[in-house]
Backbone as CSV, one residue per row, in Angstrom:
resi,resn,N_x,N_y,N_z,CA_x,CA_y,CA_z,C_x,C_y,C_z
1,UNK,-40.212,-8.293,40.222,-41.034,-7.713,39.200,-40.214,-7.455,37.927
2,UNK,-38.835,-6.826,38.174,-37.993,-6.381,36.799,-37.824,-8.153,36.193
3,UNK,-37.377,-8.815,36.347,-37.024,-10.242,36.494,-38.040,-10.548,35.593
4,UNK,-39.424,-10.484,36.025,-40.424,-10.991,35.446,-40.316,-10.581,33.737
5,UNK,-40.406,-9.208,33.701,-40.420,-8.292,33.006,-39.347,-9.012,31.360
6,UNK,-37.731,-8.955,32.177,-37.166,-9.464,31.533,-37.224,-11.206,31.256
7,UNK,-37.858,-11.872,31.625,-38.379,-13.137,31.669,-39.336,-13.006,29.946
8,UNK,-40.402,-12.039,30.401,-41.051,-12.289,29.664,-40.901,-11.435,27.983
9,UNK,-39.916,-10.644,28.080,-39.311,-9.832,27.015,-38.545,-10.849,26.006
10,UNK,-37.984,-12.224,26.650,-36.729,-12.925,26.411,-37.786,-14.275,25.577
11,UNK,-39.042,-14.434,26.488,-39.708,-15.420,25.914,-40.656,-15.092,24.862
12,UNK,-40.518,-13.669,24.180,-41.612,-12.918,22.865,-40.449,-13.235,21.843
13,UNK,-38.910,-12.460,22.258,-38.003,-12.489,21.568,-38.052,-14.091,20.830
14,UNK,-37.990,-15.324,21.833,-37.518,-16.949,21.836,-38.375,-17.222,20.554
15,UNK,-40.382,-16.790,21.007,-41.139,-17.128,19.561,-40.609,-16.286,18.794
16,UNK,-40.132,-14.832,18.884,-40.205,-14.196,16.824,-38.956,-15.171,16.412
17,UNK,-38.078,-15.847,17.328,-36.866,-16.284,16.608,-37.490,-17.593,15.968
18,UNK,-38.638,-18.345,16.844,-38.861,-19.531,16.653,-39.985,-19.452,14.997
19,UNK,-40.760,-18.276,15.112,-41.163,-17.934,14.175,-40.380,-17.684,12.364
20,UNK,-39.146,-16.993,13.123,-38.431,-16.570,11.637,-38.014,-17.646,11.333
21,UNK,-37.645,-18.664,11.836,-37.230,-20.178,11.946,-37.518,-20.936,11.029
22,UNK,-38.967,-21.221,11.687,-40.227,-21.858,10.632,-40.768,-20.910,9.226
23,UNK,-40.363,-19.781,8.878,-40.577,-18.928,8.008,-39.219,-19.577,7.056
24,UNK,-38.344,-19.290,7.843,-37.094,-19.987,6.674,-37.201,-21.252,6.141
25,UNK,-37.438,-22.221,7.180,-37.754,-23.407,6.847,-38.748,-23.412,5.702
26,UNK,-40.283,-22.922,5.654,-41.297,-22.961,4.960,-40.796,-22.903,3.313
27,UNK,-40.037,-21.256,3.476,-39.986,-20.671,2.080,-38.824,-21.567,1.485
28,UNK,-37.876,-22.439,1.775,-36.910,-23.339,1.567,-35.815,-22.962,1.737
29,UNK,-35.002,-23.086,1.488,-33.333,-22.376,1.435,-33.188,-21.877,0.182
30,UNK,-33.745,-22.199,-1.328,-33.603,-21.099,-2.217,-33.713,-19.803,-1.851
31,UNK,-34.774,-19.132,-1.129,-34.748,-17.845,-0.838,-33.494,-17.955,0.306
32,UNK,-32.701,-18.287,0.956,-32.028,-18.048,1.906,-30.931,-17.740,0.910
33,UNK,-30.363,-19.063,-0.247,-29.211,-19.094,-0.950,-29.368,-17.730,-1.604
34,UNK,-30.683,-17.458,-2.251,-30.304,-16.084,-2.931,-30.045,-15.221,-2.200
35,UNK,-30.646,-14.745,-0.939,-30.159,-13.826,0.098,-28.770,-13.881,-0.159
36,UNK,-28.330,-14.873,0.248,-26.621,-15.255,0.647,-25.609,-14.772,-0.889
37,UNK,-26.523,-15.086,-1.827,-25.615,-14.503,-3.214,-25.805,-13.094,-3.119
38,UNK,-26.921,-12.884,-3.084,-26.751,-11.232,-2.774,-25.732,-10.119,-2.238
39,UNK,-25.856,-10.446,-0.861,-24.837,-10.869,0.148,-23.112,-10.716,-0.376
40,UNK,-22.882,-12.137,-0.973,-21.414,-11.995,-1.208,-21.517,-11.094,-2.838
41,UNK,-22.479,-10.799,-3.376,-22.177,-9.938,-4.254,-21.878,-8.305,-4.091
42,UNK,-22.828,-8.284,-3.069,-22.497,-6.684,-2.394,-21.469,-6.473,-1.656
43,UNK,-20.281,-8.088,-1.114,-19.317,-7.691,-0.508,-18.237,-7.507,-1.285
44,UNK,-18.333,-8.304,-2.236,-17.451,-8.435,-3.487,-17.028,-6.897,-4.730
45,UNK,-17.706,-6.661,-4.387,-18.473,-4.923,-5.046,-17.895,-3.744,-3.829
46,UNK,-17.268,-4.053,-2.786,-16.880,-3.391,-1.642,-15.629,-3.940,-1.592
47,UNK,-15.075,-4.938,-2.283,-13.459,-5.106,-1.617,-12.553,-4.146,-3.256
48,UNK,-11.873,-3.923,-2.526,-10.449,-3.128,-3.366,-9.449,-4.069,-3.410
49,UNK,-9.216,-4.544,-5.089,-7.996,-5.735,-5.024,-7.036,-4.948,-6.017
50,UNK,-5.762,-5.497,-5.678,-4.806,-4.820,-6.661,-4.253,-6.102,-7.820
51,UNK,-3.637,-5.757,-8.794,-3.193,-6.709,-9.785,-1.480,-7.067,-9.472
52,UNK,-1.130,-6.352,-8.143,0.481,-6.379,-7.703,0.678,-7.121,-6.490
53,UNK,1.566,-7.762,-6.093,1.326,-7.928,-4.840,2.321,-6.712,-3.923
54,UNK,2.446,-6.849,-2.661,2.903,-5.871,-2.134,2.179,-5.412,-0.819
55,UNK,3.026,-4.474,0.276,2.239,-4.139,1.232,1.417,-2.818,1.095
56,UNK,0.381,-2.512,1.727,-0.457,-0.970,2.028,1.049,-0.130,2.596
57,UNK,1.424,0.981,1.894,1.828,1.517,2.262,1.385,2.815,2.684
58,UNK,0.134,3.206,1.987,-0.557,4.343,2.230,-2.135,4.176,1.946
59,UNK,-2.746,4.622,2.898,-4.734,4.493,2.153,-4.773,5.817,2.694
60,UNK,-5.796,6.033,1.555,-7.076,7.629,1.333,-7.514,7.221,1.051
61,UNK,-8.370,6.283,1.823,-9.737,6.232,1.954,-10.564,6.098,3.100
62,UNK,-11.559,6.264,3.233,-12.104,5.919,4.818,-13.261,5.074,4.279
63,UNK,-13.839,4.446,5.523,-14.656,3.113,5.580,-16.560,4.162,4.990
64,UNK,-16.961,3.384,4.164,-18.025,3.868,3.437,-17.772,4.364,2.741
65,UNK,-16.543,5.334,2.337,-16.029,6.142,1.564,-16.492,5.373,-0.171
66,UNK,-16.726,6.244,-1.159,-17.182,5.454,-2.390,-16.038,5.833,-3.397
67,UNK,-15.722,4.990,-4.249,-14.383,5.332,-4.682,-15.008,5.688,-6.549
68,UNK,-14.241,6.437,-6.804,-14.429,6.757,-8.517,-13.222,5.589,-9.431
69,UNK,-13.446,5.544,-10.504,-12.791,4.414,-11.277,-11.727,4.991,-11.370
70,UNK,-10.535,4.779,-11.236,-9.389,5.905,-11.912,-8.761,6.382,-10.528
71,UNK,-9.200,6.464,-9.759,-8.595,7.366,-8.630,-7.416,6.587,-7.963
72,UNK,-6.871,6.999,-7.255,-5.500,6.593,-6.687,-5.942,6.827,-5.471
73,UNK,-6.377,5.836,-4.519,-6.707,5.533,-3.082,-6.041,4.393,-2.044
74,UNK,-4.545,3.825,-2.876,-4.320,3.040,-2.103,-2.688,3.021,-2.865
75,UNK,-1.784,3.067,-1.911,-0.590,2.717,-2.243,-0.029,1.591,-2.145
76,UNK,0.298,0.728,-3.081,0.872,-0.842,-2.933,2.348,-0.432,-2.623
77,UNK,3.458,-1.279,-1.809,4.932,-1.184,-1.985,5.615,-2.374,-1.782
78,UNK,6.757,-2.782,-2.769,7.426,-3.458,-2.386,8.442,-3.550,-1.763
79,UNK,8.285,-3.835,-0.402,9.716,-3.370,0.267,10.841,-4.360,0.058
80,UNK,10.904,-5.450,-0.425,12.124,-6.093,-0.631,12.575,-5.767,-1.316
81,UNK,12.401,-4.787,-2.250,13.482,-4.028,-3.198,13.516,-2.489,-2.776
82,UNK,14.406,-2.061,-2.991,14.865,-0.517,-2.712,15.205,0.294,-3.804
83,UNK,15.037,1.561,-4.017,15.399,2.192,-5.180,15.364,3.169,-4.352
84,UNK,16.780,4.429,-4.528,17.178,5.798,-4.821,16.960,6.160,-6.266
85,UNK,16.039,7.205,-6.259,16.349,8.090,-7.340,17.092,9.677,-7.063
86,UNK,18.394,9.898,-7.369,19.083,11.376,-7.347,18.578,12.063,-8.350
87,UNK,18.032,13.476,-8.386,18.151,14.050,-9.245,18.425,15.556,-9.471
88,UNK,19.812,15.450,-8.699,20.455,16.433,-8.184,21.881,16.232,-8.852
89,UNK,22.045,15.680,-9.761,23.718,15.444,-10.310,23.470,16.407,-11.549
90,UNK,24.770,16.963,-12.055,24.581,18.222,-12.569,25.763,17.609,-13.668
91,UNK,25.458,18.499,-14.875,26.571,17.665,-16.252,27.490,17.380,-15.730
92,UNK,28.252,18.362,-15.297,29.606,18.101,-14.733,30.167,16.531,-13.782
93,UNK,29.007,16.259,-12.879,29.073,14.763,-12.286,28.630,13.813,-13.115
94,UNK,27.184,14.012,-13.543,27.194,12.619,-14.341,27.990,11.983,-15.713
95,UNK,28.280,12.977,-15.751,29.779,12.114,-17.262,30.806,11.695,-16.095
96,UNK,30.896,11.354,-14.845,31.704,10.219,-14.257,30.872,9.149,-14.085
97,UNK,29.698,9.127,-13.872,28.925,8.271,-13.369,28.655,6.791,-14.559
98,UNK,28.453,5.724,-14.307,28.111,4.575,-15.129,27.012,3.351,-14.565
99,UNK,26.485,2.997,-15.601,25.703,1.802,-14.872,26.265,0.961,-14.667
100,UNK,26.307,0.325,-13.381,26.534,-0.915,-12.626,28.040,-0.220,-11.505
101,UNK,28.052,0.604,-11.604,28.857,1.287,-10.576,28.415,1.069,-9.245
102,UNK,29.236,0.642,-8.072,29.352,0.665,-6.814,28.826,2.035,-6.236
103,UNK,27.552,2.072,-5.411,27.476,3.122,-4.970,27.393,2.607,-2.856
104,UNK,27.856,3.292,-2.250,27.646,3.413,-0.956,26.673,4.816,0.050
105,UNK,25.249,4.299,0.654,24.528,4.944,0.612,24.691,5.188,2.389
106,UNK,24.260,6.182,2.557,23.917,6.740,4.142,22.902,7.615,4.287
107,UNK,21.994,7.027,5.168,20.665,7.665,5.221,21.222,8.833,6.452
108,UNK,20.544,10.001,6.469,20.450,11.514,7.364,20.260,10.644,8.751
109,UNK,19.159,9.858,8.442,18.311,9.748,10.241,19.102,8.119,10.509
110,UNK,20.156,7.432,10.123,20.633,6.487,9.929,22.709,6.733,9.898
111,UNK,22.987,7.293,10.438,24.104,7.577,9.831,25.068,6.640,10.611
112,UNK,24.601,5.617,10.827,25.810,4.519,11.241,25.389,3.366,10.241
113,UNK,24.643,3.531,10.022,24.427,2.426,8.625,24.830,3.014,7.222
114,UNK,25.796,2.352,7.205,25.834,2.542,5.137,25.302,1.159,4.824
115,UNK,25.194,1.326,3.737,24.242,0.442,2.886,24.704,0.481,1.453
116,UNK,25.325,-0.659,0.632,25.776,-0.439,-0.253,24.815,-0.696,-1.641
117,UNK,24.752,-0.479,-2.673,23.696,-0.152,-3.897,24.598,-0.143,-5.394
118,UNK,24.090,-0.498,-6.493,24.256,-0.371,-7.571,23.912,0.673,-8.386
119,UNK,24.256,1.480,-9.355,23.625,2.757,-10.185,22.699,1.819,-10.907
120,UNK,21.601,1.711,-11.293,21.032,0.878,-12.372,20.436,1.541,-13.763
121,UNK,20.727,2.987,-13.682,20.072,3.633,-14.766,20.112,5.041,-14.767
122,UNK,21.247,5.853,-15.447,21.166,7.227,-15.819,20.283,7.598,-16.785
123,UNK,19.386,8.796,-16.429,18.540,9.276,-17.256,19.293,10.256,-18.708
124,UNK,18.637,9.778,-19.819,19.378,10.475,-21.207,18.603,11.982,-21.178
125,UNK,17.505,12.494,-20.570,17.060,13.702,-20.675,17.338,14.376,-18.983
126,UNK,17.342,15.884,-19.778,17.870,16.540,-18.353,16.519,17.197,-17.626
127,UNK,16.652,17.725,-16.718,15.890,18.898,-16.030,16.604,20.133,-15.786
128,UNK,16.052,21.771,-15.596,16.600,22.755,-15.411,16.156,23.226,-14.427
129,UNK,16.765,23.645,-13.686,16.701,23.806,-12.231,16.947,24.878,-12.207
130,UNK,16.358,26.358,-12.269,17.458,27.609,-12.068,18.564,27.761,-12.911
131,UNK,18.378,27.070,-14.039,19.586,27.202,-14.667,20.866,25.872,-14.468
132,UNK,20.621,25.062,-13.919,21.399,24.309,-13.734,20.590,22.987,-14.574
133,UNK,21.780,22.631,-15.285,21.496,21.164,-16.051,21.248,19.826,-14.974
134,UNK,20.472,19.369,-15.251,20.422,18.190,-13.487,20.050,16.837,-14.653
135,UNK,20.191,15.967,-13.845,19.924,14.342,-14.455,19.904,13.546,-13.351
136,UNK,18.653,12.475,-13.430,18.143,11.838,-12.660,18.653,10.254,-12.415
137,UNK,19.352,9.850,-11.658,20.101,8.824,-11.606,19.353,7.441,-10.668
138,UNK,19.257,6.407,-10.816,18.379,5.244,-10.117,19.651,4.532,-9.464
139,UNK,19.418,4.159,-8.483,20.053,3.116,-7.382,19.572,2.299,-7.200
140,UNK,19.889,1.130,-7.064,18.734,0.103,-6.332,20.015,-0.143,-5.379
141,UNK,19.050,-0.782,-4.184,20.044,-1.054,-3.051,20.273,-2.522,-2.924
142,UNK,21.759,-3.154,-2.603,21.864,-4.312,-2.545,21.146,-4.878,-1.163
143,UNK,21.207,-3.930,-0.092,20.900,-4.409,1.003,20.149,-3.241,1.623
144,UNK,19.249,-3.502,2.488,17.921,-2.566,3.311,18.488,-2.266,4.886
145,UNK,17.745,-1.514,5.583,17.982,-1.498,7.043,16.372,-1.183,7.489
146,UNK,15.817,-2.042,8.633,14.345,-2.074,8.453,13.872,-0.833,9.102
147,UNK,14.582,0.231,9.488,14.311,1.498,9.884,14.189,2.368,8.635
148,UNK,14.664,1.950,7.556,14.256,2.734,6.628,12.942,3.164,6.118
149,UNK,12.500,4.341,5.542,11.290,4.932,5.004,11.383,5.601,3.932
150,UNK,10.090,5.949,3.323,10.446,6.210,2.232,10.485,7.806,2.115
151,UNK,11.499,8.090,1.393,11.354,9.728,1.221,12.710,10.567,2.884
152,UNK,13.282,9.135,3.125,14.451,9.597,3.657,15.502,10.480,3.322
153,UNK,15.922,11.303,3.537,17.094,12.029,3.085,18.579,10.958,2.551
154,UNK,19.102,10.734,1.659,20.508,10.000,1.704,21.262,10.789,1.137
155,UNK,22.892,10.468,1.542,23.928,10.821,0.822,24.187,9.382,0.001
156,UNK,25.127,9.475,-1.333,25.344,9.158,-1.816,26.861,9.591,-2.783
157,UNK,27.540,8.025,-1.917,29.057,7.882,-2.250,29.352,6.703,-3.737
158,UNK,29.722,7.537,-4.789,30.043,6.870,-6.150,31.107,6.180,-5.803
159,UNK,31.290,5.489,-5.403,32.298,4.324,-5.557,33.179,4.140,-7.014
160,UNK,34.529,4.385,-6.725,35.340,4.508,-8.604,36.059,3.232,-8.843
């Protein structure tokens, strides 16, 4: 009896399909093609593209989520390049410091890897910290370790 049941549930389903069928057919494929532009226009209107290339390093956003123009919902990164920024050197250190200086780096959660780096850019304006003169110094690293992340703790050895 269930058998039947589903027999005959499967053969109403077979005509509405055979029906929508001949409905598509009838009205031509113009109405289908416009469906279909529709379609990739509303998906097109839903994708998030960036003008960088690079990996997701961070999303805030969730799925349906509607985004405002302007907002910052997606972090691009390039990991084949590396950059330290210090900005913890105080007058007294950075009048040793120079661009293109040898620097040797050691990450906190890494400390059998050094990793050696270039200074690429002392900042000409300071920050005050409590009273302390500070200046913000850029590294780029010659070489990576793929355990690295971003916002690691490093020391940093000026090489003379």
């Amino acid at each position: 009896m269930e058998r039947e049941a589903e027999l005959a549930a499967a053969e109403i389903r077979l005509a509405q399909a055979n029906a929508d069928y001949e409905n598509l057919q009838a009205n031509g494929s113009g109405a289908v093609q416009s469906e279909l532009s529709r379609a990739q226009i509303a998906l097109s209107n839903a994708e998030l593209r960036s003008p960088i290339s690079g990996r997701v390093a961070d999303l805030n956003l969730k799925v349906g989520e509607s985004v405002v123009a302007g907002a910052s919902t997606v972090t691009i990164a390039d990991f084949s390049n590396w950059m330290i920024r210090t900005t913890d050197l105080n007058e007294l250190d950075v009048v040793n410091i120079r661009e293109g200086q040898k620097v040797t780096i050691t990450l906190e959660a890494l400390p059998d890897a050094s990793l050696e780096g270039v200074v690429s850019k002392i900042s000409e304006t300071f920050s005050n910290n409590q009273g302390d003169i500070l200046y913000e110094v850029s590294i780029i690293l010659e070489e990576t370790h793929p355990d690295m992340r971003w916002g690691m703790t490093t020391f940093i050895e000026f090489v003379e």
